[in-house]
C-alpha positions as CSV (number, residue, x, y, z in Angstrom):
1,X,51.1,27.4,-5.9
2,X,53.8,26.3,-8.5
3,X,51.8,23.5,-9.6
4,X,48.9,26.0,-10.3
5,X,51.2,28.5,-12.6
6,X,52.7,25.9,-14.2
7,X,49.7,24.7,-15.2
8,X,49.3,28.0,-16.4
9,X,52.0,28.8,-18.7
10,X,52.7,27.3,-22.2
11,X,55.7,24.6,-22.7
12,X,57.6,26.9,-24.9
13,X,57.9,29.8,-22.5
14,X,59.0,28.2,-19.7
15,X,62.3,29.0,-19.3
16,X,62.5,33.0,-19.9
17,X,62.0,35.2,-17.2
18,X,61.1,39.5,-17.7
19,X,59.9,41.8,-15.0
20,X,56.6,42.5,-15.2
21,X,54.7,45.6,-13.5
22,X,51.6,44.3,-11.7
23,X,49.6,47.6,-10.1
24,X,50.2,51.6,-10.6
25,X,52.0,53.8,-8.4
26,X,49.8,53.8,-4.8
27,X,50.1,57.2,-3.4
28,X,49.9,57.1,0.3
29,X,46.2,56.1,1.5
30,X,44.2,58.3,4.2
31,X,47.6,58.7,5.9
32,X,50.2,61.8,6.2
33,X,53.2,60.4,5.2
34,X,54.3,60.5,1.0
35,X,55.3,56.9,-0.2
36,X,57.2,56.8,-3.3
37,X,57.1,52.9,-5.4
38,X,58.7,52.6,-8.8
39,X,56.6,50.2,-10.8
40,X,57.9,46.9,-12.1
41,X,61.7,47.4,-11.3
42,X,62.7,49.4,-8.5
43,X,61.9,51.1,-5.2
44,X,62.3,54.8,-4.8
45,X,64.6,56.0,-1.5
46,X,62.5,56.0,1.4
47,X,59.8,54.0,0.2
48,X,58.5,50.8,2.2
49,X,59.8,47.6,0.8
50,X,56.5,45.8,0.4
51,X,55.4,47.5,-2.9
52,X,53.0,45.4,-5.2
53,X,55.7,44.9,-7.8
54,X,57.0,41.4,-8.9
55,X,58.9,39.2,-11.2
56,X,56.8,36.7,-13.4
57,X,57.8,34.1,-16.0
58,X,57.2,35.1,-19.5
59,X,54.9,32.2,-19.6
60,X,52.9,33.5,-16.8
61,X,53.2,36.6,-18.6
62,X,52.1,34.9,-22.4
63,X,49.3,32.6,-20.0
64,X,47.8,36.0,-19.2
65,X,47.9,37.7,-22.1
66,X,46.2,34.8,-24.3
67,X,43.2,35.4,-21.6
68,X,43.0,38.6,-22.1
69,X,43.0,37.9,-26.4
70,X,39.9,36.3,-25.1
71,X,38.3,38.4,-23.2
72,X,35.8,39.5,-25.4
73,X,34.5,36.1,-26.2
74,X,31.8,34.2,-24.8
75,X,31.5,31.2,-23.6
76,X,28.2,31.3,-22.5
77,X,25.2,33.5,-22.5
78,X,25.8,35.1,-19.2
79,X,29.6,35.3,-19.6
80,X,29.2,38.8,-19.6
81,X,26.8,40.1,-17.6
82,X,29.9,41.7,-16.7
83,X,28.9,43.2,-13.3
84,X,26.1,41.5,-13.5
85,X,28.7,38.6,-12.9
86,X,29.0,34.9,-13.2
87,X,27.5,32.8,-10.5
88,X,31.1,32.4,-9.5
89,X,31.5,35.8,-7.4
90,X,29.4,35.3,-4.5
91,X,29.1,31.0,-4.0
92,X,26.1,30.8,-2.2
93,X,26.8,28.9,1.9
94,X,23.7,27.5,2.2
95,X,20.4,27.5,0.2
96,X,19.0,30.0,1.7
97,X,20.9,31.9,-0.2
98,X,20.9,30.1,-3.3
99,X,17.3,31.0,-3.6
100,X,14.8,33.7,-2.2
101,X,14.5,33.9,1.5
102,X,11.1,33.5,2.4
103,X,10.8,35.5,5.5
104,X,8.4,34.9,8.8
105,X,6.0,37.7,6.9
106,X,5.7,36.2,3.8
107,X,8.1,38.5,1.7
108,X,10.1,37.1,-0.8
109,X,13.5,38.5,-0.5
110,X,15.4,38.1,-3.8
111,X,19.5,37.1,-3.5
112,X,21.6,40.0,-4.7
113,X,19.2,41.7,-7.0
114,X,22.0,44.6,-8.0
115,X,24.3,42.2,-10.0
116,X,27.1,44.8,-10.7
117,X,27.5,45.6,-7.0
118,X,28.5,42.3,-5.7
119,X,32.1,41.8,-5.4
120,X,32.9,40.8,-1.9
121,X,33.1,36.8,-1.9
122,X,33.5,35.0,1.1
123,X,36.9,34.0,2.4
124,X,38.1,30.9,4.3
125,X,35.9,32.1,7.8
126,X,32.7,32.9,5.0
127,X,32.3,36.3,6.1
128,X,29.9,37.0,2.9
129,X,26.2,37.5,3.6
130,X,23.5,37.7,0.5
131,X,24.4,40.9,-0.9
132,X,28.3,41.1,-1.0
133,X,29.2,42.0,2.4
134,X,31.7,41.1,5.0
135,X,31.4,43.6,7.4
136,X,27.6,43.7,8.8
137,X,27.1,44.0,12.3
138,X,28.6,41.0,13.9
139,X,27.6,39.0,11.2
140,X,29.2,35.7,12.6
141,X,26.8,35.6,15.8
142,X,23.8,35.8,12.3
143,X,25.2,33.3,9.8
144,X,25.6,30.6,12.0
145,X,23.4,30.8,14.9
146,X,20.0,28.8,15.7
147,X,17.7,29.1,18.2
148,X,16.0,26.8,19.9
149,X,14.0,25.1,17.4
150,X,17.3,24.9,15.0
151,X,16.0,28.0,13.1
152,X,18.3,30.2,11.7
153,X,18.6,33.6,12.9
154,X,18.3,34.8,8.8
155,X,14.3,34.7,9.1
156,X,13.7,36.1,12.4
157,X,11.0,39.0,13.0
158,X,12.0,42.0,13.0
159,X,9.2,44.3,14.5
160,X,12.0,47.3,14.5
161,X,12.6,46.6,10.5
162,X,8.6,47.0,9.8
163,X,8.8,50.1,11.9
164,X,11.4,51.4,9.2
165,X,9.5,50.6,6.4
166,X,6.5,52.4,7.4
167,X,5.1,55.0,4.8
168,X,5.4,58.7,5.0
169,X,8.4,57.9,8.4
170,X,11.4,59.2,8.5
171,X,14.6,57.2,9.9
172,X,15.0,59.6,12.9
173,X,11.1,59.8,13.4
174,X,10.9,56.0,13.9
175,X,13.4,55.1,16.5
176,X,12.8,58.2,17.9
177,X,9.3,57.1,18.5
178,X,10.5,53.7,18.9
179,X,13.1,54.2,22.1
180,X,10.4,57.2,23.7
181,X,7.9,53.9,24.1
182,X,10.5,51.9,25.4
183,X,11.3,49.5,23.1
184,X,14.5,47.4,23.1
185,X,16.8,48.5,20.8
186,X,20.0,46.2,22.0
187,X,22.2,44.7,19.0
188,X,20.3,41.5,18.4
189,X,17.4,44.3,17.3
190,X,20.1,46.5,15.3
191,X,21.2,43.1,13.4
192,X,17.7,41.6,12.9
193,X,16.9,45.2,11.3
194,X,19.8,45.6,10.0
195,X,19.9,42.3,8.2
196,X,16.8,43.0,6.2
197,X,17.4,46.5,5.3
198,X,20.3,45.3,3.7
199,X,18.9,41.8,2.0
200,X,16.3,44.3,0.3
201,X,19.7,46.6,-0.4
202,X,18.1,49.5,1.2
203,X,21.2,50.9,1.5
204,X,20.0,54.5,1.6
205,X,17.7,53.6,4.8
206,X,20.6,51.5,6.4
207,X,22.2,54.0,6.1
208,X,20.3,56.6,8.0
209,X,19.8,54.0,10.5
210,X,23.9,53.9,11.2
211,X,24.2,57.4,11.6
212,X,21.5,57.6,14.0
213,X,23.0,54.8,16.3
214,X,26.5,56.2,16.2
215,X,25.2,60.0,16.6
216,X,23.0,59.3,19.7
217,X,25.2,56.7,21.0
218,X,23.1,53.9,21.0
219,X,25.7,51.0,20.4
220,X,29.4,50.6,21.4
221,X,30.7,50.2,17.8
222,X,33.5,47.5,17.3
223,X,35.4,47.6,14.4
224,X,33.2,45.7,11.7
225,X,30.1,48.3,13.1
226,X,32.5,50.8,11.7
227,X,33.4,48.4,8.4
228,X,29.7,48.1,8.0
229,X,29.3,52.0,8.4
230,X,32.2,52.2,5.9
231,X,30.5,50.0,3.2
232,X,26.8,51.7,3.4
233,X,29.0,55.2,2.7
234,X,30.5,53.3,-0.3
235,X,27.3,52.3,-1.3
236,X,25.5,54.9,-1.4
237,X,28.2,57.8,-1.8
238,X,30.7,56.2,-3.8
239,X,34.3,55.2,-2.8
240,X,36.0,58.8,-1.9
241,X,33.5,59.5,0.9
242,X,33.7,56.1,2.1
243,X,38.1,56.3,2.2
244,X,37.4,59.6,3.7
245,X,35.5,58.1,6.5
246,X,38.5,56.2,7.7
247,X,40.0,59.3,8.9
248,X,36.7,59.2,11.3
249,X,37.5,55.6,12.6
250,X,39.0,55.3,15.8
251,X,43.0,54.0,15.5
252,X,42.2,50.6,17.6
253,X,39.3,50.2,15.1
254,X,40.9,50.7,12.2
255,X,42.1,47.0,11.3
256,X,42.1,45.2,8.6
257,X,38.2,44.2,8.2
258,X,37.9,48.0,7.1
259,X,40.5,48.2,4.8
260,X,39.5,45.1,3.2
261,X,35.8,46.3,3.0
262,X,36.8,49.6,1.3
263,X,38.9,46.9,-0.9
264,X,35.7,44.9,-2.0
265,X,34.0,47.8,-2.6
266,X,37.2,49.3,-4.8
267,X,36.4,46.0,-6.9
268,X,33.0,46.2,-7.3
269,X,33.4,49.0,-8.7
270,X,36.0,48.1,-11.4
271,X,38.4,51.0,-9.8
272,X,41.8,49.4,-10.7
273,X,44.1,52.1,-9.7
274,X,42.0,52.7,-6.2
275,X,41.5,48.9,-5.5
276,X,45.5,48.9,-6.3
277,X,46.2,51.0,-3.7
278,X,44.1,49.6,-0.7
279,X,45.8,46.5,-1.7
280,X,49.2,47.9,-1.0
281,X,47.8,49.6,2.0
282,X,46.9,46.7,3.5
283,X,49.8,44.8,2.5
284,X,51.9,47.7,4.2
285,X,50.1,47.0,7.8
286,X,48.2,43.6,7.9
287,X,49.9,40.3,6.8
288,X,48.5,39.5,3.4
289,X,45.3,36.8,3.4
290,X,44.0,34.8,0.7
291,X,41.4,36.8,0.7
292,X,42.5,40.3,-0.5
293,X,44.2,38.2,-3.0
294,X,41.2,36.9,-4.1
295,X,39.7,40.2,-4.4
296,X,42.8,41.1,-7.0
297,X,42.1,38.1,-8.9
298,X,38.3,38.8,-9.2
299,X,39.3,42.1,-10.3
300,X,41.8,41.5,-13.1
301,X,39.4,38.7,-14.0
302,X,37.1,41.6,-15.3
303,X,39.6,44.8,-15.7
304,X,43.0,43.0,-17.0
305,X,43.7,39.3,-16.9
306,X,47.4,39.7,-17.7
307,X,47.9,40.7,-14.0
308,X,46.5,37.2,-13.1
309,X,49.7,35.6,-12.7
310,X,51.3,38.6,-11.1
311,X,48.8,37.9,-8.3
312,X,50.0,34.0,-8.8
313,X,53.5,34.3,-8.0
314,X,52.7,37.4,-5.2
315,X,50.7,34.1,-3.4
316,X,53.5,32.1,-4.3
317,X,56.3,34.0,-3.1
318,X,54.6,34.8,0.2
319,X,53.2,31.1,0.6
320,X,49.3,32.4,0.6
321,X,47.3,29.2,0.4
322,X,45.2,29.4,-2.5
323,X,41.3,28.8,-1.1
324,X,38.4,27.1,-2.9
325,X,37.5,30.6,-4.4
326,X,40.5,31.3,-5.6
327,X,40.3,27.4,-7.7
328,X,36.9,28.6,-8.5
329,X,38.2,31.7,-10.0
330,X,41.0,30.5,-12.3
331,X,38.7,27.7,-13.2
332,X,35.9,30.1,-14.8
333,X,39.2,32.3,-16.2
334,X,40.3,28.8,-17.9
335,X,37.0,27.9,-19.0
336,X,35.8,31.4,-20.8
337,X,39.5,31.3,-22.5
338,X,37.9,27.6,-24.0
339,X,41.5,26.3,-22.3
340,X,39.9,23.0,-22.0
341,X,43.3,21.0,-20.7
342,X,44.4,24.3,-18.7
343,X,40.9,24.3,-16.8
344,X,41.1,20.2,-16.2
345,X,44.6,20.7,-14.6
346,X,43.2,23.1,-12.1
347,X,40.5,20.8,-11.3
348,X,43.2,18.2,-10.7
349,X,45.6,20.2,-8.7
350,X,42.7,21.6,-6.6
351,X,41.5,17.7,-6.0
352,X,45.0,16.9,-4.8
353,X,44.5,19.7,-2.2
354,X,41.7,17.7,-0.4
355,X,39.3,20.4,-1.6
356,X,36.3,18.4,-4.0
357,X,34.7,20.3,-6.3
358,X,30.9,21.5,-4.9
359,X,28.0,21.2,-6.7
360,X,28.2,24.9,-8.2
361,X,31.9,24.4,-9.2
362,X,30.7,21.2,-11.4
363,X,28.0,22.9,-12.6
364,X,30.1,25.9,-13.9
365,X,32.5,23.0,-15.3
366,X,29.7,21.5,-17.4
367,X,28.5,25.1,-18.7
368,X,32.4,25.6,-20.3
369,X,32.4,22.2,-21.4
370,X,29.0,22.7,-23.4
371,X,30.0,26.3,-24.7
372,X,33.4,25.0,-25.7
373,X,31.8,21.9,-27.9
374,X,32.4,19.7,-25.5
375,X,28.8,17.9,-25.1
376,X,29.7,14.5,-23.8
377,X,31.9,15.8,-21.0
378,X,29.2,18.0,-19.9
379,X,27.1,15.1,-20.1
380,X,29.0,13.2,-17.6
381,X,29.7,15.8,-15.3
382,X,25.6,16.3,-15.2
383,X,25.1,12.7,-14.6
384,X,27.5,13.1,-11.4
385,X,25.7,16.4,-10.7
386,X,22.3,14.6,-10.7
387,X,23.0,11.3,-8.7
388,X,21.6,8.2,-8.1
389,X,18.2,9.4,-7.6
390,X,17.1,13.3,-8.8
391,X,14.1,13.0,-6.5
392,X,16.4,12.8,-3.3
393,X,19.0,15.3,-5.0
394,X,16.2,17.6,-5.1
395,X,19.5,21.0,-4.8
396,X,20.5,19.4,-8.1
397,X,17.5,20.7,-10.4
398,X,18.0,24.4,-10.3
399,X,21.1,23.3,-11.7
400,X,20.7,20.6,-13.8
401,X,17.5,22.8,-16.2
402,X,19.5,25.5,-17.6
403,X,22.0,23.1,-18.4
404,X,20.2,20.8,-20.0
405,X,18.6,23.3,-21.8
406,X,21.6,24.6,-23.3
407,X,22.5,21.1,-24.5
408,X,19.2,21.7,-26.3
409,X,17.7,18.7,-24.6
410,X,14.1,19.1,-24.4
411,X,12.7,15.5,-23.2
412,X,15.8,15.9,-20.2
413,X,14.6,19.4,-19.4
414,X,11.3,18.1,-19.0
415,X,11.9,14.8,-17.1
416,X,14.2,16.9,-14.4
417,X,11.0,19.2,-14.0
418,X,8.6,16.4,-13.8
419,X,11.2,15.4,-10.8
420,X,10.0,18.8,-8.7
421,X,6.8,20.2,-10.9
422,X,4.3,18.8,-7.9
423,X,5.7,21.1,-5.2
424,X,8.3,23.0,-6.2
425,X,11.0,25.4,-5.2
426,X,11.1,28.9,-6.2
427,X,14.7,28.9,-7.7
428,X,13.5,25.5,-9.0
429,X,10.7,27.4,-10.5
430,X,12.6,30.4,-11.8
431,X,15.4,28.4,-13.6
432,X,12.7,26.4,-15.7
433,X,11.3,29.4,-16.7
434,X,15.1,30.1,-18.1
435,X,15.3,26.3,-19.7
436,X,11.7,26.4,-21.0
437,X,12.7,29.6,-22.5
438,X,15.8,28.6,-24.0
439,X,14.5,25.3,-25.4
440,X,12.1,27.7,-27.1
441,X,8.9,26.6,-25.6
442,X,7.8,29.8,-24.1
443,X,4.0,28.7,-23.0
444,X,5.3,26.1,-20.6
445,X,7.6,28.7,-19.4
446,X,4.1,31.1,-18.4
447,X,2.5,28.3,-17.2
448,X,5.4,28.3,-14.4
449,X,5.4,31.6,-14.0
450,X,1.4,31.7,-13.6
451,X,1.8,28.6,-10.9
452,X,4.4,31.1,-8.8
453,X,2.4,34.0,-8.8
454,X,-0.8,32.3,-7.1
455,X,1.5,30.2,-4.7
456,X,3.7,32.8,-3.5
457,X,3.0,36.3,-2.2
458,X,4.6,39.2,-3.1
459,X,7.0,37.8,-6.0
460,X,10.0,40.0,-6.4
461,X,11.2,41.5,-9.4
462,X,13.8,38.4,-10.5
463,X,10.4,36.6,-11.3
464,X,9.1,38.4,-13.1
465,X,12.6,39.4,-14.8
466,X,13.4,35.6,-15.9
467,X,10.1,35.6,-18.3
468,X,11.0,39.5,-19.2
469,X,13.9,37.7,-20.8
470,X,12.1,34.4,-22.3
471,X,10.1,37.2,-24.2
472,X,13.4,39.2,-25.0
473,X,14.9,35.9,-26.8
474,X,12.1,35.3,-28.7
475,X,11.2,39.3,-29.5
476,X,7.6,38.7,-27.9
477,X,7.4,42.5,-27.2
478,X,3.8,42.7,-27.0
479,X,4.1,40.1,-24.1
480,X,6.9,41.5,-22.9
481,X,5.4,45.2,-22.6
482,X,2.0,43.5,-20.6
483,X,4.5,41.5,-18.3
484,X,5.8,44.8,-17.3
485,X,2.6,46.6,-16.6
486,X,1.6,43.7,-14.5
487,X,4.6,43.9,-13.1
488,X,4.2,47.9,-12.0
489,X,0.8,46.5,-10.9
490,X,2.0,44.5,-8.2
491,X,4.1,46.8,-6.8
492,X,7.3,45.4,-7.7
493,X,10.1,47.2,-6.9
494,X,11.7,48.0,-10.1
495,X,15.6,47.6,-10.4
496,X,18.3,47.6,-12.4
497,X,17.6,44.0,-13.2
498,X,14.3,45.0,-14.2
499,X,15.6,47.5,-16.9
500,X,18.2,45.4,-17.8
501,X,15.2,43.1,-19.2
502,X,13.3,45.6,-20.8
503,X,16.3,47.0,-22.2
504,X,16.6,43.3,-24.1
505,X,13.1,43.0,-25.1
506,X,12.8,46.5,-27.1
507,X,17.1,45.7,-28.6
508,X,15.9,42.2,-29.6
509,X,12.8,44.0,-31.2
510,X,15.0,46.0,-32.9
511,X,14.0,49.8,-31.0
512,X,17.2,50.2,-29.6
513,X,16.4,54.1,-29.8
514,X,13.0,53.4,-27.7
515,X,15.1,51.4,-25.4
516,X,17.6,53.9,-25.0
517,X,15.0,56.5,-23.8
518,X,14.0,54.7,-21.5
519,X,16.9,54.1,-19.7
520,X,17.7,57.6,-19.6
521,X,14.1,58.2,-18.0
522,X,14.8,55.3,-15.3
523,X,17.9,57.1,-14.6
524,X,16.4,60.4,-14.3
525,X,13.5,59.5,-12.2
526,X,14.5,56.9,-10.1
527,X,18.1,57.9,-9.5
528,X,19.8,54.7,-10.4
529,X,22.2,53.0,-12.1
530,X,21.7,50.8,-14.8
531,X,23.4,47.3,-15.2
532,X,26.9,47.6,-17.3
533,X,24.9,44.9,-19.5
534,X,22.7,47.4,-19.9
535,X,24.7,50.0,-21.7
536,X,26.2,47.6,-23.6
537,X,23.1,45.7,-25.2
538,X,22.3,49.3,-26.7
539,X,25.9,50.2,-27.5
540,X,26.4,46.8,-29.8
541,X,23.5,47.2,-31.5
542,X,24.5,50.8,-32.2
543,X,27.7,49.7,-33.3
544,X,26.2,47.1,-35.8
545,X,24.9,49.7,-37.4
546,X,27.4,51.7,-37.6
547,X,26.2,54.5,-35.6
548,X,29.1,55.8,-34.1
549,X,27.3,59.3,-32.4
550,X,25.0,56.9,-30.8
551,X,27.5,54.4,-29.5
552,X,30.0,57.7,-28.4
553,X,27.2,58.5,-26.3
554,X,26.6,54.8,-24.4
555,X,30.4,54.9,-24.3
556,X,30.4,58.7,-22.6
557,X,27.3,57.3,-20.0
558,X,29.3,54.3,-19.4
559,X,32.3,56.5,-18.1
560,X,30.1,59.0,-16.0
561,X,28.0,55.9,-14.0
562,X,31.7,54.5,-13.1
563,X,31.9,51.7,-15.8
564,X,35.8,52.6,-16.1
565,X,38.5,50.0,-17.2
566,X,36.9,47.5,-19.2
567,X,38.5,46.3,-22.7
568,X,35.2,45.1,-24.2
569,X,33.4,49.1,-24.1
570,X,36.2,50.6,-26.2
571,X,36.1,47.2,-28.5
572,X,32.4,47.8,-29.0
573,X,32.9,51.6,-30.0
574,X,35.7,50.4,-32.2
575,X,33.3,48.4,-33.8
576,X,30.8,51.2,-34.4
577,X,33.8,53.2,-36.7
578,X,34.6,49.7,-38.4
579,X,31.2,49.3,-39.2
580,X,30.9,52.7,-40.3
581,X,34.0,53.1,-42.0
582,X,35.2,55.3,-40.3
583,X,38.9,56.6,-38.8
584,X,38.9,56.9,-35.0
585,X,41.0,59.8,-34.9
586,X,43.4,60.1,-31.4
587,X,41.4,56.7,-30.5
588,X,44.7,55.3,-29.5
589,X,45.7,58.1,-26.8
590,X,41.8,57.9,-25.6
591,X,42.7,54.4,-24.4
592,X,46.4,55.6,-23.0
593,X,44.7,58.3,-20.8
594,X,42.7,56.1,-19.8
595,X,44.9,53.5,-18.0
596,X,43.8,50.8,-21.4
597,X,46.2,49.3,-23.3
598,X,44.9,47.3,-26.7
599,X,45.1,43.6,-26.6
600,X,45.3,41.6,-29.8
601,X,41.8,42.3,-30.9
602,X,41.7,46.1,-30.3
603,X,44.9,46.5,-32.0
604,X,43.3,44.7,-35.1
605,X,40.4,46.7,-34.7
606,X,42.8,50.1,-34.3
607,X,44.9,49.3,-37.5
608,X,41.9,49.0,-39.4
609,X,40.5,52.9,-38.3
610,X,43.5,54.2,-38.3
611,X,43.2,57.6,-40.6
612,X,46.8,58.2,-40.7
613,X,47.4,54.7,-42.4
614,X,49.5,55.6,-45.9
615,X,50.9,52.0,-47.0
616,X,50.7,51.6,-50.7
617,X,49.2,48.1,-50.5
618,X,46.5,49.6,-48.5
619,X,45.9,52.4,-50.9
620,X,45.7,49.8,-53.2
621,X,42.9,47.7,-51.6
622,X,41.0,51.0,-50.6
């Protein structure tokens, strides 16, 4: 754990030490008794000993705040679909996750279609299923079983589930009917059901189902039923019904797979100062795993990355084995800060740990090489990706075509293609569309698009969404608005994914107003929330012109759907008053109220609005 800060903090900065506070004050959690923490330097009388509060190195402390200087940059196109995430968050276990499941009935179930609500990542025992979760109904006895033709247990039937999602039925109505006949209805049905309510992330429905169960006692719940139960409220109710519902749990079920699932969903949501607090919660109770400190890492990652190395020396000082996630995670943190040598002496450190890079972890490598100017490395890590033989590495091409595409490599784009075009994969299919786009050769990327929709059956909305995007780069509206009546045609359920898209096709056309409507109609009618990307497609493009009402009002809507504690918002609408030339009056106490405190970039940005500035020099220059 040494070797990994060290490799961490700057030469120079080695040898000071300052005390540096890590999380806010956690008021006591669901529970009677008042806990009082100082932050950074002392306990209060009375409170527990085990407060989140340590000492770190200044260079830890310098190694943090040069990521977060970087924060706003990007190293590659998706660095920030912020909660639309990097591939990072949730590494796929198998390929069945890595690309739709096709199911017994012919329904093509897309991986994690709501990017910005995936935060749980699987720990050491891989207790993550498709769509961020770690607590479904004893999960373990789904991931891994087979019956007894060596199928997984991920496709199975599930009469009950197409009972659910009959039209015009409610919940109740359905297993009302379904238990009268005499159905089973045992816990190999609830998870089969389950399962596929929750891969579609019919949460609301799952929901229902839950209460049902638990209300007319139709399963003896053990503590991740109650986690699961806990996770659906979170989903669908937010975080302060589903802390609430801990009060409901019975005492010898309330362990630490529901406090960490009220965790993950803390993070998902970007809550610092909540996810803070569960942390110390569980700390308080449960010995501390690698994987809540994971969870802190993949939150600070996105919210603050100068509390990375606090989390660094906690693992440290408590000798918490870093996993391959947590390797995964400082990597990407490395790689979007362009630390070239930093992100190589992870690689090495976590090589020397017996743990080999996977497939996904190279492939992330490669994308920071490339957006970092480093072409020949990326080169030769592909070449390793791709193997002896592409045709019997046939995982590697989903990979390898975006990649290559980035490189701008047209003829290498096309001969991995040619290596699958016969019969292939839908992921396979989907990421050429997004390497034929990128390449800029958008007819080949409809001719893929035209060969999945007549070989597969009821395409989700993903497909559909990785052409929505080919046409958004190259400001094809026209296309772009047929796609989408097509689209509504099919009856495709539309997400925020889907606006996400359309949101980039009318931006890149230049009608951010247009796209702004619509949004605000999606959200209205459809009850959703949009990606963070979303908001902050329109909110830039505002801001480059200068349009400061108009970005004030993304920033307001990015506040009320729960988009709280991220630098790169109030650097946007910083940009809008530059632009404008314009003082941001009291712009520097927004940020304090809000828990945000300017990093290098924001304070250049704030010096330069700052109406209250009297300097004779800048008089001068004025």
């Amino acid at each position: 754990m040494w070797a990994i800060r060290r490799a961490c903090i700057p030469l120079r900065s080695r040898s000071h030490r300052v005390v540096v506070a890590c999380c806010s004050t956690p008021p006591e959690l669901r529970s009677g008794q008042t806990e009082s923490r100082a932050v950074g330097t002392s306990v209060l009388p009375g409170a527990p000993v085990r407060g989140f509060s340590v000492s770190a190195t200044a260079g830890s402390y310098l190694w943090s705040r040069k990521l977060s200087s970087h924060a706003g940059e990007k190293s590659s196109d998706a660095e920030e679909v912020e909660e639309g995430f990097s591939d990072l968050e949730v590494p796929p276990p198998e390929a069945d996750q890595i690309e739709g499941v096709v199911d017994d009935d012919n329904d093509v179930v897309p991986k994690s279609e709501e990017e910005e609500d995936v935060a749980v990542v699987s720990d050491d025992e891989g207790e993550a299923d498709g769509d961020g979760f770690l607590g479904l109904l004893d999960v373990d006895a789904i991931e891994g079983e087979k019956g007894a033709e060596g199928k997984s247990r991920r496709g199975v039937e599930s009469p009950l589930f197409k009972s659910l999602m009959e039209p015009d039925q409610t919940v109740g109505a359905v297993l009302k009917k379904w238990t009268e006949e005499g159905k089973p209805l045992g816990r190999n049905e609830i998870m089969a059901a389950m399962l596929k309510l929750r891969r579609r992330r019919l949460f609301s429905k799952a929901l229902l189902f839950m209460e049902w169960l638990e209300k007319n006692k139709r399963l003896d719940f053990i503590e991740r039923d109650y986690a699961s139960h806990l996770d659906l409220i979170a989903k669908v109710h937010g975080l302060l019904k589903a802390e609430n519902f801990i009060d409901k749990v019975p005492e010898s079920f309330r362990g630490e797979v529901v406090y960490r699932t009220l965790l993950a969903n803390c993070v998902s949501r970007g809550n610092t100062t909540k996810a803070e607090q569960v942390f110390n919660k569980i700390r308080d109770t449960f010995p501390t795993t690698t994987f809540v400190c994971n969870q802190l890492l993949l939150l600070y990652k996105r919210t603050d990355r100068k509390k990375i190395a606090d989390i660094l020396k906690l693992m440290e000082q408590e000798d918490i084995q870093p996993s391959l996630f947590t390797y995964k995670l400082l990597i990407d943190i490395k790689g979007r800060a362009k630390d070239v040598k930093g992100m190589e002496e992870i690689i090495e450190m976590m090589k020397s740990k017996g743990m080999e890079p996977d497939l996904g972890t190279q492939a992330m490598v490669a994308r920071h090489y490339i957006f970092g100017g480093h072409s020949e490395k990326a080169e030769a890590i592909l070449k390793e990706i791709e193997g002896e033989d592409i045709k019997n590495n046939r995982f590697a091409c989903r990979l390898l075509l975006p990649l290559y595409a980035s490189l701008g490599k047209d003829a290498e784009v096309e001969r991995i293609w040619k290596a699958c075009e016969n019969k292939p994969r839908l992921e396979e299919c989907l990421t050429a569309i997004e390497a034929w786009g990128e390449v800029g050769k958008v007819e080949v990327a409809e001719e893929v698009f035209e060969h999945m929709v007549k070989t597969w059956k009821n395409l989700s909305s993903k497909y559909y969404d990785a052409l929505l995007k080919v046409y958004a780069k190259h400001k094809l509206l026209g296309k772009g608005k047929d796609l989408a009546k097509r689209m509504a045609d099919s009856g495709c359920r539309i997400g925020p994914l889907t606006w996400d898209a359309i949101v980039k096709l009318y931006v890149e056309a230049g009608e951010v107003e247009k796209a702004d409507s619509i949004i605000q109609r999606a959200v209205q009618q459809n009850h959703m929330r949009p990606l963070y990307n979303s908001y902050l497609t329109m909110m830039e493009k505002y801001a480059e012109r200068g349009d400061v009402h108009n970005a004030e009002k993304i920033f307001y809507k990015l506040k009320q759907s729960g988009y709280v504690g991220r630098m790169r918002q109030y650097q946007t609408l910083l940009q809008a008053y530059v632009n404008a030339k314009r003082p941001a009056y009291g712009f520097r106490e927004r940020m304090k109220a809000d828990n945000m405190f300017p990093n290098r970039a924001v304070a250049a940005q704030l010096a330069t609005v700052d109406g209250f500035k009297n300097h004779p020099l800048s008089q001068l220059l004025d």
